[in-house]
C-alpha positions in Angstrom: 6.0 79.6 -33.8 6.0 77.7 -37.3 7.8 75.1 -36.3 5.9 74.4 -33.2 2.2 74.5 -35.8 4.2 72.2 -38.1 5.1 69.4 -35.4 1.6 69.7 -33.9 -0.6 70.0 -37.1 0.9 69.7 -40.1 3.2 66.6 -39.5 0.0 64.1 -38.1 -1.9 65.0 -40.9 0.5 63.7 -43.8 1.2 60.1 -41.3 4.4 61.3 -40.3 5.3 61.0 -36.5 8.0 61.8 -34.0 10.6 59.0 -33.9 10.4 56.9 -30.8 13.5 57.9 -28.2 14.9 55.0 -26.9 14.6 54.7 -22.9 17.6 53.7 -20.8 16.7 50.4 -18.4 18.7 48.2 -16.5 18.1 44.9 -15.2 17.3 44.1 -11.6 16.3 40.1 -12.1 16.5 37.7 -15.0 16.0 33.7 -14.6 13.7 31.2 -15.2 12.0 30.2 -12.0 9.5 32.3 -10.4 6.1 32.0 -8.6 4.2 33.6 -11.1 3.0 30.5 -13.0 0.3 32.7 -15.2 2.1 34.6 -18.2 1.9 38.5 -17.3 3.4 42.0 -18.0 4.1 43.9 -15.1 4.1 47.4 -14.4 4.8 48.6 -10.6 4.8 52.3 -9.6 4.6 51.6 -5.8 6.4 50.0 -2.6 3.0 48.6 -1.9 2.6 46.8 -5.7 6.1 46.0 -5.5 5.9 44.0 -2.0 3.1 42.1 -3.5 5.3 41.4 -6.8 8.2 39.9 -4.5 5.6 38.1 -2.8 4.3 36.1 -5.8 6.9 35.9 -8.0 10.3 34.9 -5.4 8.5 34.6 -1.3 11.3 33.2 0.1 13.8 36.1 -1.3 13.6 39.8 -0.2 12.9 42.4 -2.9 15.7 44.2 -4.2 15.1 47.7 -3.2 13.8 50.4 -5.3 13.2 54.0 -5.3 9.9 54.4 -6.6 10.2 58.2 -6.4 12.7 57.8 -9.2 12.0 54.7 -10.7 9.3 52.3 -12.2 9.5 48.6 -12.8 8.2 46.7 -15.7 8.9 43.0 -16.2 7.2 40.3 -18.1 7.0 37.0 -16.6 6.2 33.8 -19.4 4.2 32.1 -17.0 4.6 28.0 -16.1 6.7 26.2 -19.1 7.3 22.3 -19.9 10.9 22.4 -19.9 13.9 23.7 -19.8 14.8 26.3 -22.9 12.2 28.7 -22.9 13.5 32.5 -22.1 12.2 36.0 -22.0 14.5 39.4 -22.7 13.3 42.4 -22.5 15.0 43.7 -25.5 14.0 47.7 -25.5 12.4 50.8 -23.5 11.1 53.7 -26.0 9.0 56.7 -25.4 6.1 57.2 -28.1 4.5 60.1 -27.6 3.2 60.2 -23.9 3.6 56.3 -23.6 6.4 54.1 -23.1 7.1 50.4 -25.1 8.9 47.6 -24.0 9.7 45.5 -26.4 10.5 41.9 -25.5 11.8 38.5 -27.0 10.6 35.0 -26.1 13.3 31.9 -26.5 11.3 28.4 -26.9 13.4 25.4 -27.1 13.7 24.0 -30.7 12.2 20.9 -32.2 15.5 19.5 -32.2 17.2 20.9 -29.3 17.2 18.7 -26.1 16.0 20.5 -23.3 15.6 18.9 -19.3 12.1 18.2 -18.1 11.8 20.7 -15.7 9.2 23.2 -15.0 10.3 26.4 -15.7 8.5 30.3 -15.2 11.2 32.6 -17.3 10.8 36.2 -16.0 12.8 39.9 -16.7 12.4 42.5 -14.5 13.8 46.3 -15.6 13.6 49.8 -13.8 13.4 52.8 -16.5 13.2 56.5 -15.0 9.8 56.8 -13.1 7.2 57.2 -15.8 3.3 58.2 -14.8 1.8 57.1 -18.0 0.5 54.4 -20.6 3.0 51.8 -20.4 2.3 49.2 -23.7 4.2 46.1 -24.2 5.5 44.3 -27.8 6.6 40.9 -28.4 9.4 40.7 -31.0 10.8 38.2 -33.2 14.9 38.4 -33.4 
């Protein structure tokens, strides 16, 4: 019973807090051409939202199938880019508390680096465990 009053009172008041448990995700699309040309995070929960998703982001390509009793999808999609070189990674999936963070890197092209004139919209799309509540997302730096 002490420990339990210790974890719920004691440790918020002095700042400290339960270390964030890293999620398990796997990939189920990565690339850099998509139809969502406004930068986004994504988080789907549903056939339904992830129908509409598919429909936006790749039309002429059917939606990899997903088991939204088990799973949720959350992606981040950079929007429309200039060129060639830019990249998004979804680099981690942690639980905080009663909320989940993705963490996520963004590649630009460097002032140096020569990169094709293309458009580009670089997207990553993950499925974690199915998860019912606040879903935050991070950009990193590596």
């Amino acid at each position: 019973m002490l420990g339990v009053w210790l974890v719920t009172w004691l440790l918020p008041v002095f700042g400290w807090a339960a270390v964030p448990t890293p999620v398990p995700f796997k990939t189920i699309a990565r690339g850099v051409q998509s139809g969502v040309e406004q930068p986004r995070q994504a988080i789907v929960r549903t056939a339904a939202e992830w129908k509409a998703l598919c429909a936006e982001h790749a039309p002429d390509h059917p939606c990899a199938p997903v088991d939204f009793a088990r799973t949720t999808v959350v992606g981040v999609f950079l929007g429309t880019r200039p060129s060639a070189g830019f990249a998004v990674e979804i680099t981690g999936v942690t639980r905080d508390g009663d909320a989940l963070l993705v963490t996520y890197h963004e590649r630009r092209p460097g002032p140096d680096e020569l990169a094709a004139q293309m458009i580009t919209e670089p997207f990553h799309l993950v499925s974690v465990e199915r998860f019912s509540g606040p879903i935050q997302f991070r950009r990193t730096t590596p």
